[in-house]
N, C-alpha and C positions, 0 to 999 in steps of 0.2 A: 341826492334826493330825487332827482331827476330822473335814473335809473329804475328806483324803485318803484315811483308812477306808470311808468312803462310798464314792470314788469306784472304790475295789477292789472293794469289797461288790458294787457296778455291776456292774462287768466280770465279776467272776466268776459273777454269774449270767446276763448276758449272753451272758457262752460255753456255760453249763450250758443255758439255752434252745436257742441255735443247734444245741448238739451234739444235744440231744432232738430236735428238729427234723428233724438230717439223719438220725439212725438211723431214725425213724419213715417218712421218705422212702426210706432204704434198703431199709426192712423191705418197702412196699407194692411197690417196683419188683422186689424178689428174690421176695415170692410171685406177683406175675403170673403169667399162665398164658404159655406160651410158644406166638405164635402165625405161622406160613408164611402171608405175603402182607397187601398193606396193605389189603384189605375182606372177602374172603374166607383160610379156612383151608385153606390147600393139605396135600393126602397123596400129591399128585403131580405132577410135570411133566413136561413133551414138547419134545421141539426137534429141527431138524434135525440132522444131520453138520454140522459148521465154524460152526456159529450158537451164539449167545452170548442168554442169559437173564437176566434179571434181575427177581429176589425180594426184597419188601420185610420184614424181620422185625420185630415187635413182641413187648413184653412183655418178662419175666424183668428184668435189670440191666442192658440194652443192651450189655453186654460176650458180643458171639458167638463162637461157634469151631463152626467147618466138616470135616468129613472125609468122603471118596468111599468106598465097597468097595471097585471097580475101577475105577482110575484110566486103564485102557486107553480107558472107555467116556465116563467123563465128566472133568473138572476143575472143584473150586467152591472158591470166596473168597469172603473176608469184606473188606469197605467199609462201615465206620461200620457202618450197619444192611440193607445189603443183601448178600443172598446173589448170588452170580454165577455163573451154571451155562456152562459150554461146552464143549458135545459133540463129541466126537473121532470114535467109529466108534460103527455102529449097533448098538444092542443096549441091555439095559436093568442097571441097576443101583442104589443107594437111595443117600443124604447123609445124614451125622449132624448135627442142629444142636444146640449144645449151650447155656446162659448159666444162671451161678449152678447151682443144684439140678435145675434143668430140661432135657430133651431128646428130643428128637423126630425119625422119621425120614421123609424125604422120598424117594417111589420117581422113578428118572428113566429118562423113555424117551428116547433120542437114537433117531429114527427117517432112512429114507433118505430125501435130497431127490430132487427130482423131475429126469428128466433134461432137459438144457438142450444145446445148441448154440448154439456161437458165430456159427455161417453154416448155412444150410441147402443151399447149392449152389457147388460151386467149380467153375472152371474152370482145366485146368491144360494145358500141353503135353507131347507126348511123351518119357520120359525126365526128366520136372521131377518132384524131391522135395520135397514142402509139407509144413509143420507150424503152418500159421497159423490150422488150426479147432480148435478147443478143445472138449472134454465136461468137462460139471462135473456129479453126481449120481449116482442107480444106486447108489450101495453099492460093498460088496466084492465084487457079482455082477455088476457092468455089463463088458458083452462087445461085440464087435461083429463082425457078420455080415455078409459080402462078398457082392452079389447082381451077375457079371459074369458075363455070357452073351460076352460079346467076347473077356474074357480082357485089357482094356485097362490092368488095374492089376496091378502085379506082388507091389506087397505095403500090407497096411495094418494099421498097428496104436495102441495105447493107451500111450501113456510115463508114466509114473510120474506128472511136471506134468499131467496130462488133456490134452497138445496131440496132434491123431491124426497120425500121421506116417505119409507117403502115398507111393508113386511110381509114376509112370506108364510104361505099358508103349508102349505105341502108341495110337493113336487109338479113338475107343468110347465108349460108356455104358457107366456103373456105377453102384450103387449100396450105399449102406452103411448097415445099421440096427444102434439103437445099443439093446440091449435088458436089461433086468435084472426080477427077478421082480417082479411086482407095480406096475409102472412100463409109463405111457404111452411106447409104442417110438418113437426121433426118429428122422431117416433125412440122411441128408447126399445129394445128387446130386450125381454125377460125371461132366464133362464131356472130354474130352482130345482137343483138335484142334492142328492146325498151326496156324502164325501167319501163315499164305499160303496161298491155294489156287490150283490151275490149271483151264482148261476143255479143256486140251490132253487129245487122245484118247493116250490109255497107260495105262502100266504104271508104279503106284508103290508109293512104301516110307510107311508112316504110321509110324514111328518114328523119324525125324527133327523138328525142328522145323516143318521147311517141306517142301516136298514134291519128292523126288527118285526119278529114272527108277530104280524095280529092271532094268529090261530096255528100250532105246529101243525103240521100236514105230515102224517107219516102214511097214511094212503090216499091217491089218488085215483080215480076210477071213469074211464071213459067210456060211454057209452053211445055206439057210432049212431048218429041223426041224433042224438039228444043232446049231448054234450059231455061237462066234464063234472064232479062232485071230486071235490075237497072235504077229508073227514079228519077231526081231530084224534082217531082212535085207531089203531093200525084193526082193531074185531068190531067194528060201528055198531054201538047200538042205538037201542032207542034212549031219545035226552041227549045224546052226545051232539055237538056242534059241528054244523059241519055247511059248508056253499056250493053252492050247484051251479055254475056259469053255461049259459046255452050256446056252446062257440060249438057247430057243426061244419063248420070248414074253414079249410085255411085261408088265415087273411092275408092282406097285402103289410109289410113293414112301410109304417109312415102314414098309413090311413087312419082315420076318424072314426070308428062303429060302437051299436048300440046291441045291447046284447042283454039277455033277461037272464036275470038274479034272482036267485032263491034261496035267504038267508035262514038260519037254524038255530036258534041259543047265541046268538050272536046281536052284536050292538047296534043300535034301532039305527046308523048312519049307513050301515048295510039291507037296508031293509027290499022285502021283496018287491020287485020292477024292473023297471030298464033301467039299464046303465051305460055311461057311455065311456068310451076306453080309447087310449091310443096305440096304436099297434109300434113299440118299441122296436120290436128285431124279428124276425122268424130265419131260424136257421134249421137244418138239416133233424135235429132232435128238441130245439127249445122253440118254445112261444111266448114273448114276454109281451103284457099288457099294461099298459098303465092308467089306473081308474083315477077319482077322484077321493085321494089319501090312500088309496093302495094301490100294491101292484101284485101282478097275478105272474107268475113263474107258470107255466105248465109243459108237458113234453109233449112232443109233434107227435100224433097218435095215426090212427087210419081216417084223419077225415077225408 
């Protein structure tokens, strides 16, 4: 019986140890100081838009709890003993972190990433609508600015996904910058050619895929200081259709010039004025031109 007293007498102070023990444990982990990050004590942190942080916490009872001001800006969790930041839109806003008697607040900047492209140069055909380049970055202030002297793109814009959806107008350079405040401007180049070309002297449509006669040209007629007359009629008569381009000397390949039109029975988008062209190629007997939705094929004459 004797034995048995003893061996309670044990136990019960066996438990009365352990239990001093874990309060005296409790006690030290609930006054820690409650401290943001595993070497350093953070008062603040930064990340981008769609990026995800993580914060080590220390101190207090290792039991955390989290809460944002503005949930629009940021979202944070708790995992065992890290804090998890992940920023939504840019802009700044603080986290409460709370354990046992202790708490603290944390300011967070969610700032803008930097702008990105998926390609810097496409190439597309006449009439093809593309959505395969992608902008990631900029903020809720990334725009983007259409630089088309040709007029080869008929529209370009930003959807919702960042994919830029494109379509092309007829053949041409263009270009598109993609700009937001405080951000290095990225630029896409824009390419739009047919998928064929011809060496055949005439008169074409560059809004097609491939290249089709606006007007057969079976005569052409130079006339030195004045220029060149394209006729639809190898015997021109009067009514017969026909363009007069005032190109009196040879231009440079790769330059920009404006040159006066003088349309005939022909479609009011050819209409008589100045036009502006880009000088494709000049070789030895060809001059190619490229206007807006045509191009002009002619042969190297006496200018």
């Amino acid at each position: 019986m004797k034995q048995i007293y003893k061996l309670t007498y044990l136990a019960t102070a066996l438990s009365l140890f352990l239990a001093l023990g874990t309060s005296c444990q409790n006690d030290a982990d609930t006054t820690a100081p409650l401290v943001i990050g595993e070497t350093t004590d953070l008062t603040e942190a930064s990340l981008p838009a769609l990026a995800e942080k993580k914060i080590i916490l220390r101190g207090g009872n290792k039991k955390y709890e989290a809460s944002v001001a503005d949930p629009t800006i940021a979202r944070v969790t708790i995992v065992k003993d890290t804090l998890k930041i992940q920023g939504l839109l840019e802009g700044s806003t603080y986290a409460t972190i709370t354990t046992a008697e202790h708490s603290r607040r944390l300011n967070i900047l969610v700032q803008t990433p930097d702008i990105s492209l998926s390609k810097t140069e496409l190439l597309l055909t006449p009439g093809e609508v593309s959505d395969i380049v992608s902008v990631t970055g900029g903020g809720r202030g990334l725009s983007l600015q259409l630089d088309d002297p040709e007029r080869a793109i008929e529209s370009a814009t930003i959807a919702k996904d960042g994919r830029v959806q494109i379509k092309a107008r007829h053949e041409g350079d263009a270009r598109i910058s993609f700009v937001s405040a405080g951000k290095e401007t990225r630029v896409l180049d824009l390419r739009v050619r047919q998928t064929t070309t011809t060496d055949k002297f005439g008169f074409y449509k560059t809004t097609n895929s491939t290249p089709y006669e606006e007007m057969a040209t079976p005569l052409i007629v130079e006339r030195r200081g004045q220029g060149y007359t394209l006729y639809a009629n190898a015997n021109p008569k009067v009514g017969d259709k026909q363009l007069f381009v005032a190109l009196t000397t040879v231009p440079t390949a790769g330059e920009q010039i404006k040159l006066n039109v003088r349309a005939k029975q022909l479609d009011a988008k050819y209409q008589t004025g100045e036009h502006s062209f880009v000088v494709e190629s000049v070789s030895a007997t060809t001059i190619r031109l490229r206007g807006q939705g045509y191009r002009l094929i002619l042969p190297r004459g006496r200018q």
